[in-house]
N, C-alpha and C positions, 0 to 999 in steps of 0.2 A: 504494500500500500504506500503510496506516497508520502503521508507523515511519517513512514517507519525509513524513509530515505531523508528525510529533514531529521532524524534522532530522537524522535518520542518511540514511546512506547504504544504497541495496539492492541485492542481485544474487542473484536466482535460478537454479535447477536444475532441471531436469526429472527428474534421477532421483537416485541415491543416486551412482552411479559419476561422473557428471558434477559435483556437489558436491565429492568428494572431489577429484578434477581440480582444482576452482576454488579448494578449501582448499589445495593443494600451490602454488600459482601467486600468489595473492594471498593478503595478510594481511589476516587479518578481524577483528572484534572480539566480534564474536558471531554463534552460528548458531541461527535455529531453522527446526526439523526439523519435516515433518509427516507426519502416521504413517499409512503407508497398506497397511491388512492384505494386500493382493495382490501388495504389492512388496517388497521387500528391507526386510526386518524393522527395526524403528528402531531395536532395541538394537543391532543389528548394524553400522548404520552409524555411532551413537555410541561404538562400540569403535573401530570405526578412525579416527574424528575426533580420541578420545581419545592412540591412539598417533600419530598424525599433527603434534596441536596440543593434548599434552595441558592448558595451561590457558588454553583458549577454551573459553568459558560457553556452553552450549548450552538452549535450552527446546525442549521435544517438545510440539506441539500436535497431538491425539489425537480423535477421536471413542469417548467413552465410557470414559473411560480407568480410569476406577474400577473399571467392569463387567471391565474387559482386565486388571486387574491393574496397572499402567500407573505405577509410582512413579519418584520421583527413584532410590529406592536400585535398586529392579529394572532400570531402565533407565541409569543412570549418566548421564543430563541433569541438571542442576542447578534445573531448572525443568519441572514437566509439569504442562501446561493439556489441559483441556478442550473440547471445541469447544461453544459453548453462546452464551446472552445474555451474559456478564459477559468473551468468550473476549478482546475487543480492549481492556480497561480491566488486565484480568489481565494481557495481552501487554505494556502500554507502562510498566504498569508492574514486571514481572519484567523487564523488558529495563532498564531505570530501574534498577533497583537492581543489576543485575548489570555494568550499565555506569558504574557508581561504582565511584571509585579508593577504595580499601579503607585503611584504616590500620591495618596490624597489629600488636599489642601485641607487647612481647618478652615471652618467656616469663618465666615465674613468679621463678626462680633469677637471671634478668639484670635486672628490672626492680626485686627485693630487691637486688640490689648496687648498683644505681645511686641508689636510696634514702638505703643506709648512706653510699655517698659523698658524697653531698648532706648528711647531719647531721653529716661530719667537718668539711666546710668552715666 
């Protein structure tokens, strides 16, 4: 698989319920999910992913997914790809950025206080 040529680790599902098994068992660092109209709806298993592991980063990779309606916000994945020419440079890198350690600012309120304290000293 492709991510396993970029250096992560892989372990696949054959179905949504077997995933969720694998999500209970082992800790993962990211899932992506590929959406298959015949089987168990992808939003539906990004719910229970969600309550499961609610912040493990998920991408949905979709055939047509623009035509499907198919968004981050509709579907609550953090990432939804296409299946298409650009699907494997999209994947490593939505996977790239979602598996970056994040710096988060303090909020607005904490970060003016720490300012002021910096011009007493």
């Amino acid at each position: 698989m492709v991510l396993e040529e970029q250096g992560l680790s892989v372990a696949t599902a054959r179905s949504a319920d077997e995933a969720i098994q694998r999500l209970s068992e082992i800790p993962f660092q990211l899932m992506v999910a590929v959406h298959h109209a015949s089987r168990l709806d992808a939003r539906e298993l990004i719910r229970q992913v969600r309550r499961l592991k609610p912040g493990l980063p998920v991408i949905l990779v979709c055939t047509d997914a623009d035509a499907l309606g198919m968004t981050a916000a509709s579907t609550g994945a953090d990432l939804v790809l296409s299946k298409g020419a650009n699907e494997v440079t999209q994947l490593i890198r939505g996977a790239s950025r979602l598996l970056r350690p994040t710096r988060r600012k303090p909020p607005a309120r904490q970060a003016a206080a720490s300012q002021l304290r910096k011009r007493r000293l």
